[in-house]
C-alpha positions in Angstrom: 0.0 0.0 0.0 3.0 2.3 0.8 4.6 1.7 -2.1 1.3 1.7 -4.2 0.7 5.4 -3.0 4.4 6.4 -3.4 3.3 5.3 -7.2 0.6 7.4 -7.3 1.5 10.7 -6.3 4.8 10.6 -8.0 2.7 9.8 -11.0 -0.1 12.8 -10.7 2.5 15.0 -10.5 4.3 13.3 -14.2 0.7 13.5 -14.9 0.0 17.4 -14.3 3.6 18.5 -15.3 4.0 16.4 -18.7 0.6 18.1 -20.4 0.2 21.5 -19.1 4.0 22.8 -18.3 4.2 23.5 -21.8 0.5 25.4 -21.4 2.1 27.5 -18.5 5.2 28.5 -20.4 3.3 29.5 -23.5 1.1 31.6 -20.9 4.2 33.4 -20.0 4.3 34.9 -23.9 7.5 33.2 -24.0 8.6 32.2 -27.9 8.1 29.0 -29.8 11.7 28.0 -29.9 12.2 29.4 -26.3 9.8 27.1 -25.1 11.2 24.0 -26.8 14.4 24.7 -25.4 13.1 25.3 -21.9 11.4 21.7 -22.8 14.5 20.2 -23.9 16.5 21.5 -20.8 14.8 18.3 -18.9 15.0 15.3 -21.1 18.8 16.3 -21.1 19.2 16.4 -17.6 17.8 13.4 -17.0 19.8 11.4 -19.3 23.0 13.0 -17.4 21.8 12.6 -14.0 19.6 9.7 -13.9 22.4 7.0 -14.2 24.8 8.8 -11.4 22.0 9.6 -8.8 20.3 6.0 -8.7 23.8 4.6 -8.5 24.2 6.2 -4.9 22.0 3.5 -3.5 24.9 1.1 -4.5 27.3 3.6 -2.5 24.6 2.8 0.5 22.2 5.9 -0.1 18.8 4.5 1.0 16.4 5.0 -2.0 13.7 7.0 0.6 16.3 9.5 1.1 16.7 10.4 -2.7 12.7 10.2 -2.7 12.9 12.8 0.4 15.3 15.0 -0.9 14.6 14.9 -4.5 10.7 16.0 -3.7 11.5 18.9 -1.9 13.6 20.1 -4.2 10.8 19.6 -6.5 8.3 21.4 -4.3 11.1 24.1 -4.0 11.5 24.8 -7.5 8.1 24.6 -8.3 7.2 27.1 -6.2 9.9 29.5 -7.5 9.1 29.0 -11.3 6.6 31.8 -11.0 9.3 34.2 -9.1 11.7 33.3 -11.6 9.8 33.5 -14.7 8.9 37.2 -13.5 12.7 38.0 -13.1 14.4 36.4 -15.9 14.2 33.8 -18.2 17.6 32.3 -17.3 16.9 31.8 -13.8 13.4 29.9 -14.9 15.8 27.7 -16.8 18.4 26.9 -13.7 15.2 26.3 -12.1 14.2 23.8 -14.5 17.5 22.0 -14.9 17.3 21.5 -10.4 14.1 20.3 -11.2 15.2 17.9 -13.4 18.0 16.7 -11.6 15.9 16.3 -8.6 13.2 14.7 -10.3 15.6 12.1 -12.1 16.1 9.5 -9.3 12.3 9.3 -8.2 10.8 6.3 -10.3 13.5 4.5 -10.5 14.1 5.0 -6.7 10.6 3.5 -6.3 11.2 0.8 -9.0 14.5 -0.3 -6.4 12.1 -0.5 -3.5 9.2 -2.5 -5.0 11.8 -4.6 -7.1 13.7 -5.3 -3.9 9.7 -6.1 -1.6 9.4 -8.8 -4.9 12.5 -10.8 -4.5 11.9 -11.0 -0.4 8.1 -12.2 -0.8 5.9 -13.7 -3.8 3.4 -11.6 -1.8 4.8 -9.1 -3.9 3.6 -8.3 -7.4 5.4 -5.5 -9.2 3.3 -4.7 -11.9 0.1 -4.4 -9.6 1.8 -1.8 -7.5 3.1 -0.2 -10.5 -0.4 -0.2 -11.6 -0.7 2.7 -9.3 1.4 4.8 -10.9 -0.7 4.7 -14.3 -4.0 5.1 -12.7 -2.5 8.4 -11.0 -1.1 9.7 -13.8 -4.3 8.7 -16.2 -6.5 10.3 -13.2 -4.5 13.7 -13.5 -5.2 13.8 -17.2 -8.6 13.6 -17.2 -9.2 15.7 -13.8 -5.9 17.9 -14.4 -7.4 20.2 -17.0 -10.7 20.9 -14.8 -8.8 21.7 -11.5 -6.8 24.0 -13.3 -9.2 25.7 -14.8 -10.7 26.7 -11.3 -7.2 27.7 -9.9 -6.5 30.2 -12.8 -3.7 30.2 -15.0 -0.7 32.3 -14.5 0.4 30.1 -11.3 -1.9 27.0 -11.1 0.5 24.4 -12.5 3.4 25.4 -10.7 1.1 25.9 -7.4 -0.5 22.5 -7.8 2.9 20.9 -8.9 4.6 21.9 -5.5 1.8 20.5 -3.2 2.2 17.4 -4.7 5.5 17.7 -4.1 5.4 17.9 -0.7 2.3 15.3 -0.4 5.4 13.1 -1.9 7.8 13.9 0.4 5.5 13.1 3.0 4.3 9.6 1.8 8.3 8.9 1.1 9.6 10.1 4.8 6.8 8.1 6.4 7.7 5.0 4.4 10.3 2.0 5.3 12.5 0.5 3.0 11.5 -3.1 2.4 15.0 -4.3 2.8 17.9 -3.0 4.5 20.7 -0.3 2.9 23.6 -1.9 1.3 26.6 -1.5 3.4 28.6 1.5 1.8 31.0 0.5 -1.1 34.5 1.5 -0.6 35.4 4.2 -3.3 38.4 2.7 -4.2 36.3 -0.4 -4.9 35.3 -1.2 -9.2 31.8 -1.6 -9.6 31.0 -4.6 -10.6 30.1 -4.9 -14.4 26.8 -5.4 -16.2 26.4 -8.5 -17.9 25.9 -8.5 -21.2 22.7 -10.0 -20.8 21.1 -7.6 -19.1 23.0 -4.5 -21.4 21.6 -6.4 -23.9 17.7 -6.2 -22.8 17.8 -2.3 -21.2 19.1 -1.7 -24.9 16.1 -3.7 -26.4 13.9 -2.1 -23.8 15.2 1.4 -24.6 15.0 1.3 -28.5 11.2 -0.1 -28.2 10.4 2.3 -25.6 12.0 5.1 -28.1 9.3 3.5 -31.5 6.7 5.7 -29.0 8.4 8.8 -30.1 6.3 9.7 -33.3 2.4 8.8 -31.3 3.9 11.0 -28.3 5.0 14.3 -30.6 3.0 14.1 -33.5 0.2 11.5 -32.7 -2.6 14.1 -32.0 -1.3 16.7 -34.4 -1.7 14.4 -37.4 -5.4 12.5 -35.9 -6.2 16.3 -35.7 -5.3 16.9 -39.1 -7.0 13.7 -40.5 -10.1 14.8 -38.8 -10.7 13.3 -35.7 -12.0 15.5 -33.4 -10.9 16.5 -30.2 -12.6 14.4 -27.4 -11.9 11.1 -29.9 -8.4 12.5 -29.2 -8.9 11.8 -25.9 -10.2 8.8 -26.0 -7.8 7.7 -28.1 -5.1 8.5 -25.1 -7.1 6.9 -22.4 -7.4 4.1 -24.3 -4.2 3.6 -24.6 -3.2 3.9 -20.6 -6.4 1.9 -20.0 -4.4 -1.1 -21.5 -1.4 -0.6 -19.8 -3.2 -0.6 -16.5 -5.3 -3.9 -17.4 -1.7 -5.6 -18.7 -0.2 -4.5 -15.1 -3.1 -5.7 -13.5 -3.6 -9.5 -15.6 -0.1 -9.9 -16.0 0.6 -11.6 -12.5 -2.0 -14.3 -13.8 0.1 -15.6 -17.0 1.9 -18.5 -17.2 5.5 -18.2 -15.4 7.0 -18.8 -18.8 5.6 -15.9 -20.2 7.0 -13.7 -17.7 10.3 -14.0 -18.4 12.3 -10.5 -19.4 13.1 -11.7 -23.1 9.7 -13.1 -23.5 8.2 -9.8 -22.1 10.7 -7.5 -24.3 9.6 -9.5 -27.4 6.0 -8.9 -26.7 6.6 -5.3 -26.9 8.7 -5.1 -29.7 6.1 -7.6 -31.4 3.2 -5.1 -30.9 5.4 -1.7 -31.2 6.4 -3.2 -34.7 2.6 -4.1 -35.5 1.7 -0.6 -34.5 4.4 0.9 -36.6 2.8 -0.3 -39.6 -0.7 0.0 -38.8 -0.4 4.1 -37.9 0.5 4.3 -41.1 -2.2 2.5 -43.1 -4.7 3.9 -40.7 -4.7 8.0 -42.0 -7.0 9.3 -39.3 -9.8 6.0 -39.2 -10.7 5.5 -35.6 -11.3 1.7 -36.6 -8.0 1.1 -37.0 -6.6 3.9 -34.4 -8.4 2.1 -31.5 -7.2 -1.5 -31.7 -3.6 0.5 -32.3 -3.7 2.3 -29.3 -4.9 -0.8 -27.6 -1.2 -2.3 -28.7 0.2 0.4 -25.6 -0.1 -2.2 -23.0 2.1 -4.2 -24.7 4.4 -1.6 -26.6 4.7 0.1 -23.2 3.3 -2.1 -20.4 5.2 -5.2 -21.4 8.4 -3.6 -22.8 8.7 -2.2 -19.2 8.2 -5.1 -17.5 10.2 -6.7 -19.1 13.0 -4.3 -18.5 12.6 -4.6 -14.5 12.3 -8.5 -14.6 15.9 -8.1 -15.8 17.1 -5.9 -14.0 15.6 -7.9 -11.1 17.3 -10.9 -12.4 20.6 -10.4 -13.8 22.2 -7.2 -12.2 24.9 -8.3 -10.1 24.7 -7.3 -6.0 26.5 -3.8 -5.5 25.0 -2.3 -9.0 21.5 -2.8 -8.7 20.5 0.7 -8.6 23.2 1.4 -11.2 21.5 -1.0 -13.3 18.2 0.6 -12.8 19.5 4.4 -13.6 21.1 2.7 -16.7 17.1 1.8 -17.6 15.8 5.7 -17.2 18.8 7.3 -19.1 19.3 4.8 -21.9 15.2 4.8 -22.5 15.4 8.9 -21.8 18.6 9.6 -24.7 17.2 6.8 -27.2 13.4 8.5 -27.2 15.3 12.2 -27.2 16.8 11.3 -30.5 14.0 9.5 -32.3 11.7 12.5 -31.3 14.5 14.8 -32.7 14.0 12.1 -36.1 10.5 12.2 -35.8 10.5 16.2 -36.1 12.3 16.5 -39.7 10.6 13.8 -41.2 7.4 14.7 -40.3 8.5 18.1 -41.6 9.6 16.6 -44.8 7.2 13.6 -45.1 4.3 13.9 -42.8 2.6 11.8 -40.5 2.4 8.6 -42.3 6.2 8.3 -43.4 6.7 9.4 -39.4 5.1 6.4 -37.5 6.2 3.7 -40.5 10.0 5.1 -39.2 9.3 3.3 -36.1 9.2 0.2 -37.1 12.9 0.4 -37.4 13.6 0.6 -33.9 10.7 -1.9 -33.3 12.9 -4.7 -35.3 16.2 -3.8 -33.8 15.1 -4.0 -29.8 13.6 -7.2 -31.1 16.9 -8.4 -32.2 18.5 -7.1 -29.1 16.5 -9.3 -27.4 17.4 -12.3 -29.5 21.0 -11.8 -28.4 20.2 -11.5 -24.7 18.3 -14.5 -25.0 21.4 -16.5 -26.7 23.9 -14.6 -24.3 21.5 -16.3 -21.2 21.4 -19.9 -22.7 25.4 -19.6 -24.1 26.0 -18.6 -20.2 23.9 -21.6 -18.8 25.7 -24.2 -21.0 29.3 -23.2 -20.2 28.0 -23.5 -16.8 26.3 -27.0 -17.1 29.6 -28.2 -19.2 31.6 -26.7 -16.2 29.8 -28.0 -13.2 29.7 -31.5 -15.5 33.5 -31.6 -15.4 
């Protein structure tokens, strides 16, 4: 239940920030390209500082302590956007890079923790609790846009944004980690290494995590240009999370077999692939775009779980929560540079030509996860021949 809330805070938060930032900054009067820089200013962060901050926990950082400190710097610069923003547009964007950096360690902090409650007791299902997190941040699109509306709009998102902040930070502090800190590693001491096998599935899991880039930039620009109309927009969204909340709530009900991580990963690059090609047949016709969106419980849902079963599985002791940074800033610099793609050929090409250049990145996570798979088995038969001699 702790853990389950943690989820769903965190998530309302992603879920007010990620839609109607971008609405606040454009109600500053700010520039087109400004704005898209000030946008930018986090994705890069995050692929910087995501990797290094999670990897404290291996140093013996407790995960609650990042979650502590990282929402209060949240609530923090949050509530100084609106100061800043008045003052000067460089100081919004040092706010905004804090913000990032502070914001950076939180999922995967809570991934750590409910990964690490899984391996201690069966009890345990990941993908329920993470469950959470989608329902929260599905809850704060549909109810975000409302509340907003009755707070006003020159300091409602940041306003809103630091409560939950601090509703975070207080739902983290009262929390207990489900399994003791690691003792400190000397800093003398190497890391230990990632296998290849799990390098080999956060890369799969990162490239079909990144085939979402042209639905998430230019999805409802090009369904709006088509014709669909705005509330069959929105449905078309919800959908879309809908399934990945019924995949996370099923999943613990499927046969062990198919809950492995390359089994998982294959799943989702199966249906990313499918989806590829079906956005660009379908030009606009919501009996085709519905059963596609439907695909985001698998191109997402499973994709991601299978990422955490391997990291669960095959990260060594002592780089666990290196292993699970590695996750957020591989998946956060892949989907940077396919939405950077996705901008000239849509440009260049439209829509159509936009969504079919996922399919790419589709086939190659799925061969990454061939080669993990083979990695694994080549691994347990040099083992078998070994223990046989």
């Amino acid at each position: 239940m702790r853990l389950g809330l943690l989820y769903t805070v965190v998530f309302v938060e992603i879920g007010i920030a990620m839609p109607f930032m971008p609405v606040w900054l454009g109600g500053l009067g700010l520039d087109a390209a400004l704005i898209g820089l000030l946008l930018a200013l986090p994705i890069a962060t995050k692929v910087l500082a995501t990797r290094p901050l999670t990897g404290l926990i291996d140093r013996g950082v407790r995960p609650r302590t990042l979650l502590v400190a990282g929402s209060l710097v949240l609530a923090l610069t949050y509530a100084l956007m609106p100061l800043a923003a008045a003052l000067a547009v460089t100081m919004l964007g040092l706010l905004i890079v804090l913000n990032a950096v502070a914001q950076a360690p939180l999922v995967p902090s809570i991934d750590y923790l409910t990964l690490a409650a899984a391996r201690r007791s069966r009890r345990i299902d990941y993908a329920r609790i993470r469950m959470c997190g989608s329902v929260g941040f599905l809850a704060a699109n549909l109810a975000g846009g409302a509340l907003l509306g009755l707070l006003g709009d020159r300091v409602a998102v940041p306003l809103l944004l630091t409560g939950l902040a601090l509703v975070a930070t207080l739902v983290a502090a009262a929390g207990r980690d489900p399994a003791p800190a690691l003792a400190p590693r000397p800093a003398s001491a190497a890391a230990p290494p990632l296998p290849a096998v799990l390098r080999l599935s956060i890369g799969a899991a990162a490239l079909i995590q990144a085939s979402h880039a042209a639905v998430y930039a230019f999805g409802s620009l090009d369904w709006a240009r088509h014709g669909v109309s705005t509330p069959w927009i929105g449905t078309l969204w919800a959908v879309g999370v809908a399934a990945e909340i019924a995949l996370f709530a099923l999943v613990g009900r499927w046969p062990a077999r198919w809950r492995s991580p390359f089994r998982l990963l294959a799943l989702g690059g199966g249906a990313a692939l499918v989806r590829a090609v079906g956005l660009y047949w379908a030009e606009g016709e919501l009996a085709l775009l519905l059963p596609l969106q439907l695909l985001h419980g698998l191109t997402f849902g499973a994709t991601h779980l299978g990422a955490m079963a391997a990291v669960s599985g095959f990260s060594p002791e002592g780089a666990r929560g290196r292993a699970q940074g590695t996750v957020g800033a591989s998946t956060a610099l892949v989907s940077a540079l396919a939405t950077l793609a996705c901008g000239a050929v849509y440009r260049l090409l439209g829509g159509p030509a936009t969504f079919l250049m996922m399919a790419p990145l589709a086939l190659a996570g799925l061969g990454l996860v061939v080669l993990a798979k083979r990695d694994r088995e080549a691994r347990r038969f040099g083992a078998g021949s070994r223990d046989a001699v």
